[in-house]
C-alpha positions as a Markdown table, in Angstrom:
| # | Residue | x | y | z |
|---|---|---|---|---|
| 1 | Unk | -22.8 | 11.9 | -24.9 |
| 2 | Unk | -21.1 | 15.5 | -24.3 |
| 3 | Unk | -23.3 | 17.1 | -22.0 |
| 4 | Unk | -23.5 | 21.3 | -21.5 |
| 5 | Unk | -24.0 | 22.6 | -18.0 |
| 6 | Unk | -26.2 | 26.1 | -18.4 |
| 7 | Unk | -29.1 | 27.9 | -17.6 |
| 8 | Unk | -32.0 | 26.8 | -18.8 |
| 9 | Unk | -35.2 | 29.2 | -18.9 |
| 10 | Unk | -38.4 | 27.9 | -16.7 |
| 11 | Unk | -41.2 | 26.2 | -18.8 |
| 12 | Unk | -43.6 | 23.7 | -18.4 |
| 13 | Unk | -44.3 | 21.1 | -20.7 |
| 14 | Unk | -47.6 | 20.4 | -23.2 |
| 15 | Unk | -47.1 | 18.9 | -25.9 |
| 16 | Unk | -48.9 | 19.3 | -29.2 |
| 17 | Unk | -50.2 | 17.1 | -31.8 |
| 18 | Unk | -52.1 | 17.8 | -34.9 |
| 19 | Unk | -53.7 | 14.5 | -36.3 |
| 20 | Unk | -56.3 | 12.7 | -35.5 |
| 21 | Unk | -54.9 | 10.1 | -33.4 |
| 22 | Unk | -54.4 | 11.1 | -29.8 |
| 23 | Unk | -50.8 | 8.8 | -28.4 |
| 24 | Unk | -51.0 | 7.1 | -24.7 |
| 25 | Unk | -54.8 | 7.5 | -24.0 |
| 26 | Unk | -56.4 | 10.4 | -22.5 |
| 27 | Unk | -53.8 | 12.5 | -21.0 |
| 28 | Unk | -54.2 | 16.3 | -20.1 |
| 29 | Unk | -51.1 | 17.6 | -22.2 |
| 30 | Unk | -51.6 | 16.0 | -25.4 |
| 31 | Unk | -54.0 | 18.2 | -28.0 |
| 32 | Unk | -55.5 | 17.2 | -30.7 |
| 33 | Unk | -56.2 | 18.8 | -34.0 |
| 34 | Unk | -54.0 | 21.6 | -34.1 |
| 35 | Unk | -55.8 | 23.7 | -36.1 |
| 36 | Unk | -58.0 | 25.7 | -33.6 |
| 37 | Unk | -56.6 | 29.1 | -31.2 |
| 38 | Unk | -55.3 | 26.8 | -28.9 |
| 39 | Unk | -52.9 | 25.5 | -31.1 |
| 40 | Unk | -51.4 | 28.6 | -32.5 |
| 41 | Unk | -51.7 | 30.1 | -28.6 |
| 42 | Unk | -49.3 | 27.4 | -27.2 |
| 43 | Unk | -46.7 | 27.5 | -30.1 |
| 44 | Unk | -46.4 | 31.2 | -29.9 |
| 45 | Unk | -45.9 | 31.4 | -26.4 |
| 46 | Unk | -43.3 | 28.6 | -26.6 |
| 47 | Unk | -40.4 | 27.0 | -27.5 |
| 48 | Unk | -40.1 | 23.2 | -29.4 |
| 49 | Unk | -38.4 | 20.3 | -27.6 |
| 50 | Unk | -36.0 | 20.4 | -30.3 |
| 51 | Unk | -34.8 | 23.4 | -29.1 |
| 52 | Unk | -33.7 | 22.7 | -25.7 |
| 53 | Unk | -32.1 | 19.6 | -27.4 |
| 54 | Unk | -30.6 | 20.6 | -30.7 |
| 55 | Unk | -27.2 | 18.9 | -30.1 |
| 56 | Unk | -28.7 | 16.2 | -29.5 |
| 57 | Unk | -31.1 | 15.4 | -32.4 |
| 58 | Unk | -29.6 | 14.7 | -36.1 |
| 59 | Unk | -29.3 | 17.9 | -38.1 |
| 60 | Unk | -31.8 | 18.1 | -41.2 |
| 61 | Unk | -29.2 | 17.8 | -44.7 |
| 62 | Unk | -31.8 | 20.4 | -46.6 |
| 63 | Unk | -33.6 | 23.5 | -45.5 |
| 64 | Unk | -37.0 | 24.3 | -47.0 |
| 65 | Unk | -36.6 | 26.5 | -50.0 |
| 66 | Unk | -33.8 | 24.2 | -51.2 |
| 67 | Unk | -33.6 | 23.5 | -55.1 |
| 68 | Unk | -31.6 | 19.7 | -55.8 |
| 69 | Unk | -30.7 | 19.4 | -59.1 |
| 70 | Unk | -32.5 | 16.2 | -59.1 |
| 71 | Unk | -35.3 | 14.6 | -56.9 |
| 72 | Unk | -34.7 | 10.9 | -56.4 |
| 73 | Unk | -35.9 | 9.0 | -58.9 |
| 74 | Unk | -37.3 | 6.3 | -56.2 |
| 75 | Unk | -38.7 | 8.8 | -54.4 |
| 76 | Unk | -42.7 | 7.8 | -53.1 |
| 77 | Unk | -45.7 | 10.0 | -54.3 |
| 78 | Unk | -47.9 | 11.2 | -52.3 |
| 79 | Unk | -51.1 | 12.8 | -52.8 |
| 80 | Unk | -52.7 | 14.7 | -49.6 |
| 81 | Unk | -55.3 | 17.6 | -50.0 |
| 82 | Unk | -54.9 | 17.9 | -53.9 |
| 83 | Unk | -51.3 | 18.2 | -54.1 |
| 84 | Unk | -48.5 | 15.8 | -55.1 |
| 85 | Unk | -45.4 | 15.8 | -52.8 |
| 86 | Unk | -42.4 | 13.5 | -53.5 |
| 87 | Unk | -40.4 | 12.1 | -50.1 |
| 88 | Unk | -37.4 | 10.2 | -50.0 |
| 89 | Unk | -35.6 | 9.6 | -46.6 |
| 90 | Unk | -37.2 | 11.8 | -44.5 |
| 91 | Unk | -37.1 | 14.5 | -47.1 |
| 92 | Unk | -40.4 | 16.2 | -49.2 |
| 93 | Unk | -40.3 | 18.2 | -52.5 |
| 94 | Unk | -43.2 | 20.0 | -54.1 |
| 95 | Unk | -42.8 | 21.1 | -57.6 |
| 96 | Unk | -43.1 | 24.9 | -58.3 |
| 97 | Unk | -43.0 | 26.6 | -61.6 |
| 98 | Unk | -41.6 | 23.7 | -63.3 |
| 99 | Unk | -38.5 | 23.1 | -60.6 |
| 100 | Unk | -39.1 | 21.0 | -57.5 |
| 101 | Unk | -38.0 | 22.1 | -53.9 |
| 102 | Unk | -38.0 | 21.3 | -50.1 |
| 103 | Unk | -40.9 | 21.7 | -48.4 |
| 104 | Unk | -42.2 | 21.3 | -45.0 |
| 105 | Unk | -44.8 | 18.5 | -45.2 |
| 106 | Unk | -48.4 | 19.4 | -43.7 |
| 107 | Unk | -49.6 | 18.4 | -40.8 |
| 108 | Unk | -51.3 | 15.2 | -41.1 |
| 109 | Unk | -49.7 | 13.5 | -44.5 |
| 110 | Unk | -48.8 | 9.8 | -43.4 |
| 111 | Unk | -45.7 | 7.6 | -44.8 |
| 112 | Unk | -45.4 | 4.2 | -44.9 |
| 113 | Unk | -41.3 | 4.1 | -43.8 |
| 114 | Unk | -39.4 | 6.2 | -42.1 |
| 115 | Unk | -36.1 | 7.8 | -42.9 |
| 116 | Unk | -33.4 | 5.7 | -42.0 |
| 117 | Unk | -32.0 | 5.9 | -38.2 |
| 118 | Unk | -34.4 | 8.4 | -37.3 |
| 119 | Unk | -34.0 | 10.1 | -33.5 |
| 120 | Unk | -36.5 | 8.6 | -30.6 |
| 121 | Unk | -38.1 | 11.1 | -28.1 |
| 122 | Unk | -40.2 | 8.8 | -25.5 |
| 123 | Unk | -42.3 | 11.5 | -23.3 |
| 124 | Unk | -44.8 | 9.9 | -20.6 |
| 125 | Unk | -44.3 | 6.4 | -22.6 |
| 126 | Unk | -45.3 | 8.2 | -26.2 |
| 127 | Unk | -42.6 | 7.5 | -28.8 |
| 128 | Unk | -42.0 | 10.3 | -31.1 |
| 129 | Unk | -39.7 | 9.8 | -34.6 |
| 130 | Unk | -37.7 | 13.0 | -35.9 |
| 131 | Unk | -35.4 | 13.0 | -38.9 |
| 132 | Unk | -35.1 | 16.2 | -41.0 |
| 133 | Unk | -36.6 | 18.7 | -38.8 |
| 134 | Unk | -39.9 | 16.3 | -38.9 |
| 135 | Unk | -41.8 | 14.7 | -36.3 |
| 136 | Unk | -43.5 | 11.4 | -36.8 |
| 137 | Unk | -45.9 | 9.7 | -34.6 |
| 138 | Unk | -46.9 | 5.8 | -35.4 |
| 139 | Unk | -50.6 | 4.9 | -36.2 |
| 140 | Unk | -51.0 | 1.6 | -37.2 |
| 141 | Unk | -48.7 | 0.5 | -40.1 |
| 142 | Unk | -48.1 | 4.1 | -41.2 |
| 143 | Unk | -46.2 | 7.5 | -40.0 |
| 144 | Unk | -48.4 | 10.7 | -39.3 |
| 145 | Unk | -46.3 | 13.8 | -39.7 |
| 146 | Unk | -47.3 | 15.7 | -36.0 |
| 147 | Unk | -46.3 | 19.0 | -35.0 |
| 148 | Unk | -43.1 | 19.4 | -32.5 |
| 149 | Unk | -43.6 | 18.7 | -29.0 |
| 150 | Unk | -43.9 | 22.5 | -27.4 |
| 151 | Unk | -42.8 | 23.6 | -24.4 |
| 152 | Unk | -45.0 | 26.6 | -22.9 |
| 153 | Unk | -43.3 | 29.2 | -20.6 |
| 154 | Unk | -45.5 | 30.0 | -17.1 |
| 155 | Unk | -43.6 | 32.5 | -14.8 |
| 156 | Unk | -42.9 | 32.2 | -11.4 |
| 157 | Unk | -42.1 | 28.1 | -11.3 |
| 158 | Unk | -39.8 | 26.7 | -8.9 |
| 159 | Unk | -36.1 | 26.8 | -10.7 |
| 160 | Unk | -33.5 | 24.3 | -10.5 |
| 161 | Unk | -29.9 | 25.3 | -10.9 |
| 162 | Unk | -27.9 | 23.7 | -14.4 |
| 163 | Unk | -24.7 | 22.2 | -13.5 |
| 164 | Unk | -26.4 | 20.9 | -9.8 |
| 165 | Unk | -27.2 | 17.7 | -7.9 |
| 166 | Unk | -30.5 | 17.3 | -6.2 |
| 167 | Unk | -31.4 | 14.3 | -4.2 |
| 168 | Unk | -35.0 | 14.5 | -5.5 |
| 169 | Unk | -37.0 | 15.1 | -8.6 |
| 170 | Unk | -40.2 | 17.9 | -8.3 |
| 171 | Unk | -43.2 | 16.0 | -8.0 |
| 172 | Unk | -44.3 | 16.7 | -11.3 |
| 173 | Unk | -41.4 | 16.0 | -13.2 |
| 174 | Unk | -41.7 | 13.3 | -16.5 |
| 175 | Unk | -40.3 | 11.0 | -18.5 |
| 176 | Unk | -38.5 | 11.3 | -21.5 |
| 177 | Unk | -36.1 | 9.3 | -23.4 |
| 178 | Unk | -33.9 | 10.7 | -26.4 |
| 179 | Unk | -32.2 | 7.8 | -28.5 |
| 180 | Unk | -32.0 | 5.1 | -25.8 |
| 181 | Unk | -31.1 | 7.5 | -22.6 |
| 182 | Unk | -33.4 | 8.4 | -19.7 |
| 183 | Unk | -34.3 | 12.1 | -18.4 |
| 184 | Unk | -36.5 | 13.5 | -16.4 |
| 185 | Unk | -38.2 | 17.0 | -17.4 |
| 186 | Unk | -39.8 | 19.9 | -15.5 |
| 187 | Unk | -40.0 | 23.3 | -16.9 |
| 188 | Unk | -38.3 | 23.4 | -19.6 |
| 189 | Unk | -35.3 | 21.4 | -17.5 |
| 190 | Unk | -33.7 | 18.2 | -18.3 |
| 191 | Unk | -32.9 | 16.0 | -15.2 |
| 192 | Unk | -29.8 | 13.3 | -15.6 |
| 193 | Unk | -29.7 | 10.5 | -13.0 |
| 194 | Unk | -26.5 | 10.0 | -11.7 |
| 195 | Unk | -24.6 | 7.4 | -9.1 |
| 196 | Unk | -23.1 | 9.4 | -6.5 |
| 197 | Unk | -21.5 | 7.8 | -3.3 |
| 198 | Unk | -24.0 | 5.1 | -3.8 |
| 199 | Unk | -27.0 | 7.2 | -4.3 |
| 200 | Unk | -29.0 | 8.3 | -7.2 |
| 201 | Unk | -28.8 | 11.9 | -7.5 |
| 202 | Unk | -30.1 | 13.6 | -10.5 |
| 203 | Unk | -28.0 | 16.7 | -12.3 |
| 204 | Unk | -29.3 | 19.4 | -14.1 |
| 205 | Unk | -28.2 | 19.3 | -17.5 |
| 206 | Unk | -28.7 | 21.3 | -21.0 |
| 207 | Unk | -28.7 | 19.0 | -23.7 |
């Protein structure tokens, strides 16, 4: 995996979900709901995982607003909150004024599959699914669409240097693995462990 060594801005991590189900237990940074002040708060004042990790995670192959000529013809109906959206790999059209188009889904819908060879985020042991520009969590035998993990900025956090070795993590550093390799993260900072002289050191990396 090419790697970019640069600054990255200080955060700290909460991450957000908007359905019912709340993924690991009762820990302090997962919300629930997503429709109160809090919500809104936290994703104004920061920035989505996806962000910090964009050339990492697949590219989406249609923005929302896009027309296709054709929707699939296999393509799953589903019905959520009175209206009829149509998905197909990871993709959703609504139909407008007699043409169909790409659409964010809402918070909440559920699908039975996935899109194939969708990316894996594993934060704090909580698996997260994203394929074009959507995040999936698993509940039960279906796929709730959730809102993106977001990273909230706090000023005056200890900073760590991009393109450095340390010989320990911060004490509140976490988890996360993106499609099968292991990180740590603290404010906003990805952590790569690394063999050196023997030694695990871990390197500050952009992804």
């Amino acid at each position: 995996m090419k790697l970019k060594i640069a600054m990255v801005s200080v955060l700290s991590v909460s991450l957000i979900t908007a359905c019912a189900h709340s993924p690991g237990g009762a820990r302090g940074h997962v919300r629930v709901g997503g429709h109160g002040s809090g919500a809104v708060v936290a994703v104004a004042a920061g920035i989505g995982i996806g962000a910090l990790i964009t050339n990492v995670l697949t590219k989406p192959s249609y923005e929302p607003g896009h027309k296709p000529k054709d929707v699939p013809q296999n393509a799953h109906v589903i019905h959520y909150h009175g209206a009829a959206y149509r998905y197909h790999h990871g993709v959703f059209y609504r139909k407008f004024d007699g043409h169909y188009q790409v659409v964010k889904p809402p918070i909440g819908i559920t699908v039975k599959t996935l899109p194939p060879n969708p990316d894996v985020i594993i934060f704090e042991g909580d698996r997260y699914f994203t394929a074009e520009g959507v995040y999936y969590f698993q509940s039960g035998d279906e796929y709730v669409v959730v809102s993106e993990p977001i990273l909230e900025k706090h000023e005056g956090e200890k900073q760590y240097l991009s393109g450095h070795f340390y010989s320990q993590l911060p004490n509140e550093a976490q988890t996360v693995k993106i499609n099968g390799i292991q990180y740590f993260t603290y404010n906003g900072q990805f952590f790569l462990p690394q063999a050196v002289n023997g030694k695990i050191r871990y390197l500050v990396v952009e992804l």
